[in-house]
C-alpha positions as a Markdown table, in Angstrom:
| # | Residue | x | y | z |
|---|---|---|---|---|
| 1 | Unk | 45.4 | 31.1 | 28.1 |
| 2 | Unk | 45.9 | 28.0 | 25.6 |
| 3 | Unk | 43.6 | 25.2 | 25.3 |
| 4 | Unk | 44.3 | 21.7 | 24.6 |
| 5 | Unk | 41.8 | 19.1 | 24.2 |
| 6 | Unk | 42.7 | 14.8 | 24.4 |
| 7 | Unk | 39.4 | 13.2 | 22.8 |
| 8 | Unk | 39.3 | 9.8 | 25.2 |
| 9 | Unk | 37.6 | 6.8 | 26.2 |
| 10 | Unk | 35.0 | 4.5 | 24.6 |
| 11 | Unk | 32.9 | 7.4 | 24.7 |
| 12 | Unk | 35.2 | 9.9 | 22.7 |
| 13 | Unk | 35.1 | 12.3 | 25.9 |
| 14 | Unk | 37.0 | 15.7 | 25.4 |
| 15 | Unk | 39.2 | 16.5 | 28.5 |
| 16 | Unk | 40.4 | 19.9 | 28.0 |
| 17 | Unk | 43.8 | 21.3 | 29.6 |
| 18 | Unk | 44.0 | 25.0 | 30.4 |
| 19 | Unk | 47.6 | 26.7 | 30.3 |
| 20 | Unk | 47.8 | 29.9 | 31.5 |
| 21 | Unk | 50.6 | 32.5 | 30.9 |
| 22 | Unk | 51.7 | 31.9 | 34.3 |
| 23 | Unk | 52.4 | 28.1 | 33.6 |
| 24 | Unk | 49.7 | 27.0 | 35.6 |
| 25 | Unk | 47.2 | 24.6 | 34.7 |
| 26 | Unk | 43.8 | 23.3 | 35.3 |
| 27 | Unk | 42.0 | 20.5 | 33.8 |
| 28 | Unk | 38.2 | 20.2 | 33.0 |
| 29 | Unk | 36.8 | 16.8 | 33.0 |
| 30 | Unk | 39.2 | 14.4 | 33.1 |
| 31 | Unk | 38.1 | 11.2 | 31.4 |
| 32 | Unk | 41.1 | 9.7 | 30.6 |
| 33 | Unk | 41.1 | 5.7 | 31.2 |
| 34 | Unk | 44.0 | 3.9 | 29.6 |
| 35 | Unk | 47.5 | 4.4 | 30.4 |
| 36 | Unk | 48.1 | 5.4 | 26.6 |
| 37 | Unk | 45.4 | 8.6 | 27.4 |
| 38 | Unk | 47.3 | 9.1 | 31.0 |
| 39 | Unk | 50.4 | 9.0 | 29.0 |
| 40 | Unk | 49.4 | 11.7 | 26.4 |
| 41 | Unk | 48.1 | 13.7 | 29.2 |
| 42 | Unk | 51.3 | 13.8 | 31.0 |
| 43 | Unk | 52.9 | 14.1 | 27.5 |
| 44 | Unk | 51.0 | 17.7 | 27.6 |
| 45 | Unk | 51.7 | 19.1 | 30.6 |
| 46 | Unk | 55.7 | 18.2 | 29.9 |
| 47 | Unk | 55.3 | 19.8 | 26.7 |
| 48 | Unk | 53.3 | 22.8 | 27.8 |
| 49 | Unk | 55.5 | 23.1 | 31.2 |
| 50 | Unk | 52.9 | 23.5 | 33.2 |
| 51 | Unk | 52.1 | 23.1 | 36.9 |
| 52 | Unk | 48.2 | 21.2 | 37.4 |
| 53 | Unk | 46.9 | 23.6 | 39.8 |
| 54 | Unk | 43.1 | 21.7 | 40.1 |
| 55 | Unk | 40.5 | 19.6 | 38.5 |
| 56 | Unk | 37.2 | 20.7 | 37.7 |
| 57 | Unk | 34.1 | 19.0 | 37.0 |
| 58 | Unk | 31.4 | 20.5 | 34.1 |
| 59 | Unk | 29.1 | 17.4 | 35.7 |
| 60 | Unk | 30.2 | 14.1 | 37.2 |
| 61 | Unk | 28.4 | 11.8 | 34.4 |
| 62 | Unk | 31.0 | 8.4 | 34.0 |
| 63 | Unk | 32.8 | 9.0 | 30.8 |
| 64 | Unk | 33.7 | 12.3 | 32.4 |
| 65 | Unk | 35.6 | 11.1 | 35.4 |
| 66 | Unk | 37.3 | 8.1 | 34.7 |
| 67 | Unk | 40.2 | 9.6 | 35.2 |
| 68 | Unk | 39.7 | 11.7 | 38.5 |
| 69 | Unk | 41.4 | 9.2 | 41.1 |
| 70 | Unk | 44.6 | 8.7 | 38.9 |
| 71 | Unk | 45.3 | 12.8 | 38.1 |
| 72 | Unk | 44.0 | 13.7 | 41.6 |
| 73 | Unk | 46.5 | 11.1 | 43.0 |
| 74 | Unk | 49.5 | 11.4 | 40.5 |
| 75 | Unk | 49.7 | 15.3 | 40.8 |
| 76 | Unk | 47.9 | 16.2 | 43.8 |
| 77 | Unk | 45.9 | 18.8 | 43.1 |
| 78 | Unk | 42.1 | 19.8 | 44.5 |
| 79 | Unk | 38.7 | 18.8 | 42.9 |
| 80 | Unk | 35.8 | 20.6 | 42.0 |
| 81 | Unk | 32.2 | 20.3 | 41.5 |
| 82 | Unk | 28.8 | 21.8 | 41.9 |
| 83 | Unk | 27.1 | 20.3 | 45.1 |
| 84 | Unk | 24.2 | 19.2 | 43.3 |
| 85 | Unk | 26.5 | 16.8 | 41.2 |
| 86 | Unk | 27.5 | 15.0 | 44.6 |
| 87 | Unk | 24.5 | 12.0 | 44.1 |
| 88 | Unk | 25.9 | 11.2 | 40.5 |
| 89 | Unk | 29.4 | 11.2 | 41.1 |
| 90 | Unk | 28.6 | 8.9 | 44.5 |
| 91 | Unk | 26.8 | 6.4 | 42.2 |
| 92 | Unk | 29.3 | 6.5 | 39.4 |
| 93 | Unk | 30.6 | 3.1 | 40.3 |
| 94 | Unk | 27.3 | 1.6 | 39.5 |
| 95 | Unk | 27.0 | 3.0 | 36.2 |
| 96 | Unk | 30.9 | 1.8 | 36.0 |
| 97 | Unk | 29.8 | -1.9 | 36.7 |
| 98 | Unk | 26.9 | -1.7 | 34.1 |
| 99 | Unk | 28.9 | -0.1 | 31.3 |
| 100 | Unk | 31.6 | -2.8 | 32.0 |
| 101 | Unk | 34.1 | -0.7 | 32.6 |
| 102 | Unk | 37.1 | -0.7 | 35.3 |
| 103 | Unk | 36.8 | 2.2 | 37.6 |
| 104 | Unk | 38.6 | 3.6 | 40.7 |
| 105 | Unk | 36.6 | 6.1 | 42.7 |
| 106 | Unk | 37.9 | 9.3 | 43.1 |
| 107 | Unk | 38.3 | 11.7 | 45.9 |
| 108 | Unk | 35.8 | 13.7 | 47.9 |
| 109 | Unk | 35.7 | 17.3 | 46.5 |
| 110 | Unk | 38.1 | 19.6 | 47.7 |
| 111 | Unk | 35.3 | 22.4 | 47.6 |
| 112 | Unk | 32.3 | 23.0 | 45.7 |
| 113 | Unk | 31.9 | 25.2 | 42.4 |
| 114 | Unk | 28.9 | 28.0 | 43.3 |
| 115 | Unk | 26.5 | 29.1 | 41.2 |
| 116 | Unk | 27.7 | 32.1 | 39.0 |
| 117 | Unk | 31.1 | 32.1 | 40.8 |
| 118 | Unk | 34.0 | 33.9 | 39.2 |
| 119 | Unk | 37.2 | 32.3 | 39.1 |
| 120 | Unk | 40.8 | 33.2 | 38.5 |
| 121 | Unk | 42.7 | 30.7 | 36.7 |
| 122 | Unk | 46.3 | 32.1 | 36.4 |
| 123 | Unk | 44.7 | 35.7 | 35.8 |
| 124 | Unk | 42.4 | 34.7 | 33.4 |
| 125 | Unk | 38.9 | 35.5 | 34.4 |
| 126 | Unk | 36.7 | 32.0 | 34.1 |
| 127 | Unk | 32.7 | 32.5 | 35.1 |
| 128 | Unk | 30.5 | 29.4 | 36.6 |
| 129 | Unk | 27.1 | 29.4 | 34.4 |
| 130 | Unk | 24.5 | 26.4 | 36.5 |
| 131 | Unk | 23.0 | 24.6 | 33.5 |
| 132 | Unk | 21.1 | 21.9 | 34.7 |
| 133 | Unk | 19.0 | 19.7 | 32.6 |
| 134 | Unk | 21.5 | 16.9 | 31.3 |
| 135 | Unk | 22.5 | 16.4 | 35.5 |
| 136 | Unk | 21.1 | 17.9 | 38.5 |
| 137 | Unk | 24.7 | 19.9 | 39.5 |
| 138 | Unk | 26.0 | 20.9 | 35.7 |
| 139 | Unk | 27.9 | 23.9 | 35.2 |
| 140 | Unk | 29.1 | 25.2 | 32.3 |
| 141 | Unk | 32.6 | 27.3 | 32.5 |
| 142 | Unk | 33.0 | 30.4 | 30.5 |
| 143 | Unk | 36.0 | 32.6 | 29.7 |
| 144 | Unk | 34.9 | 36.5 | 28.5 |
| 145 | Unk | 38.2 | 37.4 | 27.5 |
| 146 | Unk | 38.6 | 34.6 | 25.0 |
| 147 | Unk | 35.1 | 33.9 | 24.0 |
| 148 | Unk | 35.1 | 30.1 | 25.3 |
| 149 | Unk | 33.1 | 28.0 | 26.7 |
| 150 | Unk | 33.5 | 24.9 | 28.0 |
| 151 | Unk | 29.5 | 23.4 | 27.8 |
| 152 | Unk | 30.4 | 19.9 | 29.1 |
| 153 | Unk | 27.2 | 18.1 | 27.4 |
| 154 | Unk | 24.8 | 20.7 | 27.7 |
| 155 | Unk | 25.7 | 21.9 | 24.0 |
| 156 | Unk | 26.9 | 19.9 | 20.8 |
| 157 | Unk | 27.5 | 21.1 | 17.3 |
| 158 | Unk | 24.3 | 20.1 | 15.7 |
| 159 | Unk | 22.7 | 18.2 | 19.3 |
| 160 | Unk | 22.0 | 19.5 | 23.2 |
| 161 | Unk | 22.5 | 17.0 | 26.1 |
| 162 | Unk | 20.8 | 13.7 | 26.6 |
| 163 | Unk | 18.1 | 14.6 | 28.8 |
| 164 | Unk | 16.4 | 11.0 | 29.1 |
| 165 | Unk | 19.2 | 9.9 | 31.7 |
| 166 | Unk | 18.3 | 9.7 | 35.4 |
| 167 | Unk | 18.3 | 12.7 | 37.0 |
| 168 | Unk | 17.7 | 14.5 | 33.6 |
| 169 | Unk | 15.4 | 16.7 | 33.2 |
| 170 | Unk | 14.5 | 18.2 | 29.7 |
| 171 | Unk | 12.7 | 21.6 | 30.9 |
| 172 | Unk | 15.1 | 22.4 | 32.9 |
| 173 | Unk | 17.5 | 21.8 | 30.0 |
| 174 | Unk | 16.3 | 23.9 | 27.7 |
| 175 | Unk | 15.6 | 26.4 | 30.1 |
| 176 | Unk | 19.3 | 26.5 | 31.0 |
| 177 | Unk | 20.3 | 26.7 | 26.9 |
| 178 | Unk | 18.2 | 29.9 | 26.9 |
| 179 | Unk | 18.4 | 31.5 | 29.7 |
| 180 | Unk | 21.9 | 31.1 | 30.1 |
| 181 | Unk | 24.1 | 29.5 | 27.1 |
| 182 | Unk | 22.0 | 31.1 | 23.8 |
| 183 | Unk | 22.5 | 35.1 | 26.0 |
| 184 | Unk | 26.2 | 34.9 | 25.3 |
| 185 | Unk | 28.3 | 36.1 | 22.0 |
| 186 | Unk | 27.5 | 35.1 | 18.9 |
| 187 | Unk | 31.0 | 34.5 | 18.6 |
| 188 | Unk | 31.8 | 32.7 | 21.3 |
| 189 | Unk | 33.6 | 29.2 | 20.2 |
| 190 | Unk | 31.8 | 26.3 | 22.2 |
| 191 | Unk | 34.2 | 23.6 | 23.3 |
| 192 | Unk | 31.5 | 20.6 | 24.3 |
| 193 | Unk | 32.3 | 17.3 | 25.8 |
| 194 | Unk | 32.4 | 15.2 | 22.9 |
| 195 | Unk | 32.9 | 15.9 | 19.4 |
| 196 | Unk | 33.8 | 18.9 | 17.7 |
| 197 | Unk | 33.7 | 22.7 | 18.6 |
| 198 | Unk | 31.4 | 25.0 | 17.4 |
| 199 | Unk | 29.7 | 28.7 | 17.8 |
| 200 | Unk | 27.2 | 29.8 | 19.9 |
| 201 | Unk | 25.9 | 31.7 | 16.2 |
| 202 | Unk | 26.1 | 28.4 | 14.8 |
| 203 | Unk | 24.2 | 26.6 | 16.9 |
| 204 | Unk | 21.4 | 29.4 | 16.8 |
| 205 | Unk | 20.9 | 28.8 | 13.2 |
| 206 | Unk | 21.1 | 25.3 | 12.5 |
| 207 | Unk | 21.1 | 23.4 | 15.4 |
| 208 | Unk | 17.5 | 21.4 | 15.2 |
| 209 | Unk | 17.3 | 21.5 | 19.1 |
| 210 | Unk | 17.3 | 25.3 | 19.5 |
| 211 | Unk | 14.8 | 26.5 | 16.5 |
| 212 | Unk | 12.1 | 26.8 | 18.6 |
| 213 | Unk | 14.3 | 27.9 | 21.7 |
């Protein structure tokens, strides 16, 4: 499996692209907006060869789907979230017309992502962690055999997820970062939805959030 990450969007959103060895891929929150960030995204699928196989959601939060409609309509492929994360991706055109920014609504979901699901993305084992907190329906995606995972904004380096946005909730938060994010590897490589990646050994240590997790 190779990873490659676009950084995107007013709010420096990472969408992350998922090749596997069977040339199929899957993309994780999609926030690409302009048609330069559409171009490089279809710039690395050319160059990886791949075939877009779905799109999945970590959480439905603006900067995170702004560009659902355009890769769900340009390659055809399903969507996937957690059914809790239906009420915030119904309202994202609100928080579209208070940000300022242009937004086409994307499609129903294809299906919904359960709850400690396991899922096979081109052989590659990929496991559904639910950590609410930051949004009612988040999930975290996690890969054993490479140590990744993909925290959406539950988990920064140095910062956890904003948990004074509606539908936030900041026990439930850090109940998810302990129960179910902080039990994994020390090693595991943490590929969040902004900024830069990190460890889960990292973030034990210094992360300010977590000291008295």
């Amino acid at each position: 499996m190779r990873l490659r990450v676009l950084s995107v969007n007013p709010y420096q959103e990472n969408t992350y692209l998922l090749v596997a060895q069977t040339g199929e891929a899957w993309v994780v929150d999609p926030g690409l907006y302009t048609a330069q960030e559409r171009a490089a995204f279809a710039a690395l699928l050319e160059e990886e060869r791949a075939q877009l196989r779905g799109i999945y959601l970590t959480h439905a939060h603006l900067d995170h789907i702004l560009g659902v409609e355009w890769v769900a309509s340009t390659y055809r492929v399903p969507l996937f979230f957690h059914a809790a994360e239906t009420v915030v991706y119904e309202h994202a055109s609100e928080w579209a017309a208070l940000m300022g920014l242009s937004y086409t609504p994307g499609p129903p979901p294809t299906g919904y992502i359960e709850a400690g699901a396991s899922l096979d993305w081109g052989g590659t084992e990929v496991r559904v962690l639910f950590v609410p907190g930051h949004s009612p329906g988040h999930v975290a995606f996690y890969l054993p055999a490479q140590g990744w995972l993909l925290s959406g904004d539950v988990l920064f380096r140095g910062s956890i997820g904003n948990y004074q946005l509606p539908l936030a909730d900041y026990t439930l938060l850090m109940h998810s970062l302990r129960e179910k994010v902080l039990k994994l590897p020390l090693e595991t490589i943490v590929w969040p939805g902004h900024g830069p990646d990190t460890t889960i050994g990292h973030e034990r240590q210094t992360n300010p959030f977590l000291q008295t997790v």
